[in-house]
C-alpha positions in Angstrom: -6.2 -39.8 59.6 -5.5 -38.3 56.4 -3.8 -35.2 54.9 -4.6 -33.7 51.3 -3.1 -30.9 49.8 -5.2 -28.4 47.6 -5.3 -30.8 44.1 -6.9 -33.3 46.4 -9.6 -32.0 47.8 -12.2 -31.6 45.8 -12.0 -35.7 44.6 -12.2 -36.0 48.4 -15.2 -33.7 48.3 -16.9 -35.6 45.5 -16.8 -39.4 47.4 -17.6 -37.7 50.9 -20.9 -35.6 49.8 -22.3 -38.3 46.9 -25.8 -38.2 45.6 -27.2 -41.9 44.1 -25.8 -40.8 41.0 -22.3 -40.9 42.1 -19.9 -43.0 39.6 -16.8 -44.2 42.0 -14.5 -47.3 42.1 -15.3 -48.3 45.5 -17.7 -51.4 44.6 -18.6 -51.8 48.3 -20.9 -48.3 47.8 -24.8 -49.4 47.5 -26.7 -46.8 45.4 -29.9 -47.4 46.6 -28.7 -46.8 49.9 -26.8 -43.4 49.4 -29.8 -41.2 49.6 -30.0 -42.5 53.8 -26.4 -41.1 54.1 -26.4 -37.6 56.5 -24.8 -35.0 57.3 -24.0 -33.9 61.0 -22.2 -31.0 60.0 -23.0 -29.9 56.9 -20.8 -28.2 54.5 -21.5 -24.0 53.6 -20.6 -24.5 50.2 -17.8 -26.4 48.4 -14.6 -27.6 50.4 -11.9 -25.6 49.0 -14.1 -22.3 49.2 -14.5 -23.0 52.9 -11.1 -23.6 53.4 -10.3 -20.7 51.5 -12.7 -18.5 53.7 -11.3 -20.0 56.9 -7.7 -19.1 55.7 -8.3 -15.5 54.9 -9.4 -14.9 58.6 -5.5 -15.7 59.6 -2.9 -13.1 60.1 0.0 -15.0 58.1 3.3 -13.9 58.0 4.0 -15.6 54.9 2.4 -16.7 51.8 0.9 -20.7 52.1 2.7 -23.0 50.6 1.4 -24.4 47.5 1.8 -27.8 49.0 0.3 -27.3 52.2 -1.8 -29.4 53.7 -5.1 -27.8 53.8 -7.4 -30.6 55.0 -7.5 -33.5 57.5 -9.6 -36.3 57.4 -10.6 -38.8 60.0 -13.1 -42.2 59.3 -14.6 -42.6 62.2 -16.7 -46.2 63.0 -16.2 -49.6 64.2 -16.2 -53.4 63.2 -19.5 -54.9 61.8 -20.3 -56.5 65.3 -20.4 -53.3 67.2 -23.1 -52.0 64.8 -25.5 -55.2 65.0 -28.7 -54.5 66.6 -28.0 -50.9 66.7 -31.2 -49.1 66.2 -30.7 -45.8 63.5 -31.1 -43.4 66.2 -28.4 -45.3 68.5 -26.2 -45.3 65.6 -26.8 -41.7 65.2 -25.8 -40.7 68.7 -22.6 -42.8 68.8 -21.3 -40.2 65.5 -23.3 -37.1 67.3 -20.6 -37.9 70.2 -17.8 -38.3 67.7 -18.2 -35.4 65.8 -18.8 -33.2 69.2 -15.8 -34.3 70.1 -13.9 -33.0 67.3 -15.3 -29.7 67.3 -14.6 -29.1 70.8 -11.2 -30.1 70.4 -10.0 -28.6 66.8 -13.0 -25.7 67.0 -16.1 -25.8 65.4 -15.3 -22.8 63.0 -12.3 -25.3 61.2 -14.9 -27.8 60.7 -16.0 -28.8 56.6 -18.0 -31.6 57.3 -19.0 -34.7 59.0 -21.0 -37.2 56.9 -22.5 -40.6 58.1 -22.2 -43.5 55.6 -24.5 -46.2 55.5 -24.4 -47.4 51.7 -21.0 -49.3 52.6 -20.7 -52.1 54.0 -20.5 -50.9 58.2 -21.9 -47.6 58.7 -18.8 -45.2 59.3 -18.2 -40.9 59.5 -15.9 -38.8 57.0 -15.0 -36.0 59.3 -13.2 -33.2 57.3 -11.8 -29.5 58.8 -8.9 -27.3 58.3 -6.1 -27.5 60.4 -5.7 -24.5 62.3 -3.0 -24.4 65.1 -2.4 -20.9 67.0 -3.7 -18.7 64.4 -1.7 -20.9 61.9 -2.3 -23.7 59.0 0.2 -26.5 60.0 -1.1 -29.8 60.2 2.7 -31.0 61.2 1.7 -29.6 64.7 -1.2 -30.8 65.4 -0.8 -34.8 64.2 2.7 -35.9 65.2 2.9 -39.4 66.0 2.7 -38.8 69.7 -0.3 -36.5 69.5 -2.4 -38.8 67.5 -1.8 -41.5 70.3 -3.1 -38.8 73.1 -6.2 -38.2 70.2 -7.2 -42.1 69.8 -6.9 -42.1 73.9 -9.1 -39.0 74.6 -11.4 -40.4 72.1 -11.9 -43.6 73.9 -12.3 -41.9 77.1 -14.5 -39.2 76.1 -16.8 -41.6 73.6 -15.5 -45.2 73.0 -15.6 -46.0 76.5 -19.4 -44.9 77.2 -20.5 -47.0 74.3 -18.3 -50.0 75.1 -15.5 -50.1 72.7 -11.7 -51.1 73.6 -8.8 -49.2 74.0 -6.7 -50.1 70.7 -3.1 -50.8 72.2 -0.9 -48.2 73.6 2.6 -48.0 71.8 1.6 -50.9 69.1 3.9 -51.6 66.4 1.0 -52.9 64.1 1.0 -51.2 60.9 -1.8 -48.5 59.8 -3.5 -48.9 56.8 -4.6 -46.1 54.5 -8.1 -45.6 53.7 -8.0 -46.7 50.4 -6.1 -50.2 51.5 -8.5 -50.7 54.2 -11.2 -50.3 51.5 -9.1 -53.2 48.9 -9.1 -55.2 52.2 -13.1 -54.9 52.7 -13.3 -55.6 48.8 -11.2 -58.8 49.2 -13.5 -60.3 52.0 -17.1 -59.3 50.3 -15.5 -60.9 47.6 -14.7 -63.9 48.8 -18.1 -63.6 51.0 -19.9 -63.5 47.7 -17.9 -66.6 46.1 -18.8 -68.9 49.0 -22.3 -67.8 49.0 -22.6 -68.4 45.1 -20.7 -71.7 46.0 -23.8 -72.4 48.3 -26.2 -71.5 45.9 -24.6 -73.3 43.2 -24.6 -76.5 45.4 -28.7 -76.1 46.3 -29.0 -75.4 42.3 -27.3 -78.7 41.0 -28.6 -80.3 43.8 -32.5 -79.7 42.3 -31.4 -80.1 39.0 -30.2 -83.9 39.4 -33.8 -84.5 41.6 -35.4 -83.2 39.1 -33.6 -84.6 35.9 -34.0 -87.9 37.8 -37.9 -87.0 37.9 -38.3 -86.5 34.5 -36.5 -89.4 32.9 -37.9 -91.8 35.3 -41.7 -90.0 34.0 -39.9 -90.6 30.5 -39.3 -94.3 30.5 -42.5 -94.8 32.3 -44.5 -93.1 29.0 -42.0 -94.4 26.6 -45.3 -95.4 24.9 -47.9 -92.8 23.0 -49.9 -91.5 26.0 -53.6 -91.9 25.4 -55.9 -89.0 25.5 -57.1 -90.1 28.9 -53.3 -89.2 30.3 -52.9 -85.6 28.4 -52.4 -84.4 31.9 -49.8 -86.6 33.0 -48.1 -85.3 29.5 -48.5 -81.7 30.1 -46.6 -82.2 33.5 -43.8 -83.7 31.7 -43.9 -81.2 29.0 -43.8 -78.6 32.3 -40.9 -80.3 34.1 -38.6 -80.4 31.3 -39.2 -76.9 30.4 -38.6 -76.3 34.1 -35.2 -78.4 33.8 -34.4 -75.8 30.7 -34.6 -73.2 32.7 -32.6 -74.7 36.0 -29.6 -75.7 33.3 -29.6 -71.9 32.3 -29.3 -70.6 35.8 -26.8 -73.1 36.9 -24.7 -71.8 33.6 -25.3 -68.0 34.6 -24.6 -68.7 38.3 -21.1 -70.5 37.4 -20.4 -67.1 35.2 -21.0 -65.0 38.0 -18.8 -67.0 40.0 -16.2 -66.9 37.8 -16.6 -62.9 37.3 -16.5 -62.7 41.3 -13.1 -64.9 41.3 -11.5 -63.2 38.9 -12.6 -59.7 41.0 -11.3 -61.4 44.2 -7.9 -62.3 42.5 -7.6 -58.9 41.0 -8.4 -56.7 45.0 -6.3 -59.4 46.9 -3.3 -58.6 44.2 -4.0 -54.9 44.8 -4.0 -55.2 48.7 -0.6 -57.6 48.4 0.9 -54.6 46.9 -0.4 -52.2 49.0 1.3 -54.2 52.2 4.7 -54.6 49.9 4.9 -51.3 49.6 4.3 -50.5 52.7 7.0 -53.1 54.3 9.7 -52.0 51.4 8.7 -48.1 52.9 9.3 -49.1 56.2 12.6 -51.1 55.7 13.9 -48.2 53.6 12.8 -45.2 56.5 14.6 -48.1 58.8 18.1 -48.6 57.0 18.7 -45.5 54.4 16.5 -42.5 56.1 17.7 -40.4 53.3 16.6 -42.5 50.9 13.1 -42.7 52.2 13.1 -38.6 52.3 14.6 -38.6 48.9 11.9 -41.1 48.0 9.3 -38.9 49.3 10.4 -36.2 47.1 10.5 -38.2 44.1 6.7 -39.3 44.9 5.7 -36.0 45.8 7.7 -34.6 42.0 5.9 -37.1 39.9 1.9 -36.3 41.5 2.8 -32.7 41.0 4.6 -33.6 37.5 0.8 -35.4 36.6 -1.2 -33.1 37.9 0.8 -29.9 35.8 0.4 -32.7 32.5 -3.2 -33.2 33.0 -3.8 -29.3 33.2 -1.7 -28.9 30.2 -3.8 -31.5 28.3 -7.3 -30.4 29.6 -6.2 -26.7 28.9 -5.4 -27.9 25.0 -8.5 -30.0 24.6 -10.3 -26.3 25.8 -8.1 -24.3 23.3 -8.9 -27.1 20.8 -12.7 -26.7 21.2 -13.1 -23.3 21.5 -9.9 -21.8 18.6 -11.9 -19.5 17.0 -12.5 -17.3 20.7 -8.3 -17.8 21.0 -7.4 -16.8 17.4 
């Protein structure tokens, strides 16, 4: 589960409801398969209007914060192996129960969206709504640790366990990853998926190369001599199977480049997931020893993303004022 204040939801918005022409840095997204991606509760407009809709219904007794929360998220899905075989409209039902689930539980009126991916790599749901407590925003109250337990439980109960799925275990101390680390994980192992399969094909393409460079010297030394008229064929074959040789030294070249990028991509996500689990075990040691520390370094996190996000505005205001100076003089 995640929790984005107002600055974050419209990049949220942007990855959740992409088209085929969507630029991101998630390499694991497939283009081609985007436009099968669907909706199962599909968004009245853009996020933040809704949520801004949804919050004028409330009787408040004070102003919202300007760094509420004013979205959760959940991903819903499952490992690879649970989706093999699945037939689309199997697939389909599994998120139908998910999302009906949700609704019932945090009301369909707080809903945004819920949008099935299948351009990734396992099909899995971005689920999106407002959360509304009691007439109130306050996300605090609905997600404390204990109550997101009790919500992976009634889940399992209500869905996972009609379609099979496991219980995760109760009280675990196992660490939760964000979205965007489990996403540098899932880039670290199609990575090294892809090197071992260019490894593979690699192997099969030297492998024909030396059979075949064998071929054609062996043809070579046999018609060291001029080749009479009556054996142009034999020489047209030659003249074939060294071009072909040309061609399978090229590819064996382009293959070890592409193996080379892939490493180099591998090295690159599996240093950005170390750091990811650094950071999250120096976090964790801090909340554990210094508790004031980790508050005050919460603060210092949350000061510098608002510090950014007032720079950016500053700049993208200037470059405006810059292009348009005549309509501000």
């Amino acid at each position: 589960m995640e929790k984005y204040k107002r600055q974050d939801v419209s990049p949220v918005e942007k990855e959740n409801e992409r088209d085929e022409n969507y630029q991101g840095s998630n390499p694991q997204i497939d283009s081609e398969r985007t436009n099968g991606n669907y909706h199962l509760i599909y968004p009245q407009g853009k996020y933040i209007d809704m949520i801004n809709k949804r919050l004028a219904t409330l009787t408040l007794k004070r102003k919202i914060r300007s760094d509420a929360i004013l979205m959760n998220s959940f991903v819903i899905g499952s490992d690879g192996e649970f989706f093999k075989g699945m037939r689309a409209w199997e697939q389909r039902a599994f998120f139908e129960d998910c999302a009906r689930f949700f609704m019932d539980k945090y009301g369909y009126k707080n809903m945004l969206s819920a949008v099935v991916h299948v351009d990734e790599t396992t099909p899995h749901m971005h689920l999106n709504f407002v959360p509304i407590n009691d007439g109130r925003l306050s996300s605090k109250s609905l997600f404390d640790r204990q109550k997101l337990a009790e919500l992976q439980t009634e889940l399992w109960e209500q869905v996972g366990k009609k379609y099979g799925l496991q219980r995760g275990k109760e009280n675990s101390q196992a660490t939760h990853i964000t979205a965007a680390e489990h996403k540098a994980k899932v880039i670290v192992q199609s990575a090294e998926q892809k090197r071992d399969e260019i490894d593979k094909q690699t192997e099969q393409k030297q492998a024909e190369l030396d059979g075949l460079t064998q071929t054609v010297e062996a043809v070579a030394q046999a018609t060291g001599k001029p080749i009479p008229k009556k054996k142009k064929q034999a020489a047209d074959e030659i003249t074939a199977l060294r071009a072909r040789n040309t061609l399978l030294e090229e590819e064996i070249k382009r293959v070890n480049r592409d193996q080379a990028d892939v490493f180099q991509q591998y090295m690159r996500e599996k240093r950005r997931a170390d750091g990811y689990e650094k950071t999250v075990q120096e976090v964790a040691e801090i909340k554990a020893i210094l508790p004031e520390g980790y508050a005050q370094l919460l603060q210092d996190v949350q000061d510098e993303k608002a510090a950014r996000y007032e720079r950016e505005r500053q700049q993208n205001l200037a470059r405006i004022r810059g292009r348009n100076k005549d309509y501000y003089m």
